[in-house]
PAMIMAR-735945 format. One record per residue (C-alpha): x, y, z; residue in one letter; residue number from 0. Coordinates in steps of 0.5 Angstrom, whole numbers, plus 500, padded with zeros to 3 digits. Example, Ala and Ser with C-alpha at 12.3 -4.5 7.8 and 13.67 -1.06 7.14 Angstrom:
BEGIN
c1;c2;c3;rest;nr
525;491;516;A;0 .
527;498;514;S;1 .
This chain:
BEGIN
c1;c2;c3;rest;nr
500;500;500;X;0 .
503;507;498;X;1 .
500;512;504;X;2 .
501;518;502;X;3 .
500;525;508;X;4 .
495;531;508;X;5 .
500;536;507;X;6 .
503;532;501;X;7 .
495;532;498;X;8 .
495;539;500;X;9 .
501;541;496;X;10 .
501;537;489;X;11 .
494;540;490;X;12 .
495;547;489;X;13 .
501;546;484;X;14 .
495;543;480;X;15 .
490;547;482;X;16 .
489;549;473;X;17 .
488;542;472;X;18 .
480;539;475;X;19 .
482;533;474;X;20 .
488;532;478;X;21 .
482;536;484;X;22 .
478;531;483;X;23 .
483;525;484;X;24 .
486;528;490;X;25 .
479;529;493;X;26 .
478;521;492;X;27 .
485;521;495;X;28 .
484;524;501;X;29 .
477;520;502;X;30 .
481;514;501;X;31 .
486;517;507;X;32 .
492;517;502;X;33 .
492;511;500;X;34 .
494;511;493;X;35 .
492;504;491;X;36 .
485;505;494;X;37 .
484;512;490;X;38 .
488;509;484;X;39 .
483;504;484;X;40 .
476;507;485;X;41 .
478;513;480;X;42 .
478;508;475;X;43 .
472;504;477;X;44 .
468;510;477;X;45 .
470;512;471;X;46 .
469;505;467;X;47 .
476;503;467;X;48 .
476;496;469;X;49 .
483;495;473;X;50 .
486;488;475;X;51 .
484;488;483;X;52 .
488;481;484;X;53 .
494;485;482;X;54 .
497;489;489;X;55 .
502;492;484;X;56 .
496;496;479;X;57 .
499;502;480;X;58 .
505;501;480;X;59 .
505;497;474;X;60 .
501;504;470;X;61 .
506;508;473;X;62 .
511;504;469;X;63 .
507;506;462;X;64 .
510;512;463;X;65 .
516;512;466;X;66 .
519;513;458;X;67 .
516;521;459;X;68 .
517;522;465;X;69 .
524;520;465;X;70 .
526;525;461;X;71 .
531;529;463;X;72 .
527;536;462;X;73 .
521;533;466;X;74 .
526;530;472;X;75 .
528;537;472;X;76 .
520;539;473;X;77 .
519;534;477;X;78 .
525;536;482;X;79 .
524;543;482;X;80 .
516;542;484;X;81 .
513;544;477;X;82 .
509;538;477;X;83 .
503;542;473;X;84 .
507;541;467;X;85 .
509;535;468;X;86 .
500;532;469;X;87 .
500;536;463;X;88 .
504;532;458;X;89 .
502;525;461;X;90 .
495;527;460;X;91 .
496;530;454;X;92 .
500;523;451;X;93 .
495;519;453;X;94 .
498;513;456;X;95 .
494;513;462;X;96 .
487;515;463;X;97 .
488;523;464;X;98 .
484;522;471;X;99 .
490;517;474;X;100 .
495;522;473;X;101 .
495;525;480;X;102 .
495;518;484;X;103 .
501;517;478;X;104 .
505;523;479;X;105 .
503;521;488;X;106 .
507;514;486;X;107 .
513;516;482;X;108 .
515;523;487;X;109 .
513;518;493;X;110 .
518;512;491;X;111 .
523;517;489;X;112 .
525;520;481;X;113 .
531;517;482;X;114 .
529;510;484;X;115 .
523;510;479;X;116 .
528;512;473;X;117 .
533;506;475;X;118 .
533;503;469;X;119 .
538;498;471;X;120 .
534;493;474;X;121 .
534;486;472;X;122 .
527;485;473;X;123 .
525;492;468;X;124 .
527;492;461;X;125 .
529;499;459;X;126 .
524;502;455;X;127 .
């Protein structure tokens, strides 16, 4: 389970207060008491997605579908600087993921670290 606080909610909350759909994702995080994979899973069921509910690792794995953008160097850099408005822009705009799933996403990635999530060395993640 990915927890992530209130004070974390509140800050990527006013970063993005241009985009509603990272608003409203952040209300169903804050209803599910920051618990990402919860959010993560009632975003998508609320709107039509059908997401593996067996699988404990389903946002990580979506997370994964855009790990080829977000580890960018220039959206690294974004990331770091807390410009994470750009960032949900052009991961909505890729369509790699459904739009309303990017906040729960970006929460993943700056939860488990840019660096660590870039890692590309690992045996189990192929490079994309």
């Amino acid at each position: 389970m990915t927890q992530v606080s209130m004070t974390s909610i509140a800050q990527l909350r006013s970063t993005m207060a241009e985009y509603p759909e990272a608003l409203i994702a952040l209300d169903v995080v804050e209803d599910c008491e920051g618990d990402l994979e919860d959010a993560a899973m009632v975003l998508a069921i609320r709107y039509g997605l059908q997401p593996d509910q067996n699988n404990s690792n389903w946002l990580e794995a979506i997370a994964r579908q855009c790990r080829g953008v977000v580890c960018q160097k220039s959206m690294q850099a974004d990331l770091r600087l807390g410009t994470y408005g750009s960032v949900a822009a052009y991961l909505a705009d890729s369509g790699l993921i459904p739009s309303i799933l990017v906040a729960p996403v970006l929460m993943y990635i700056l939860g488990t670290g840019i660096e660590v999530f870039c890692d590309f060395g690992s045996e189990d993640d192929p490079v994309l």
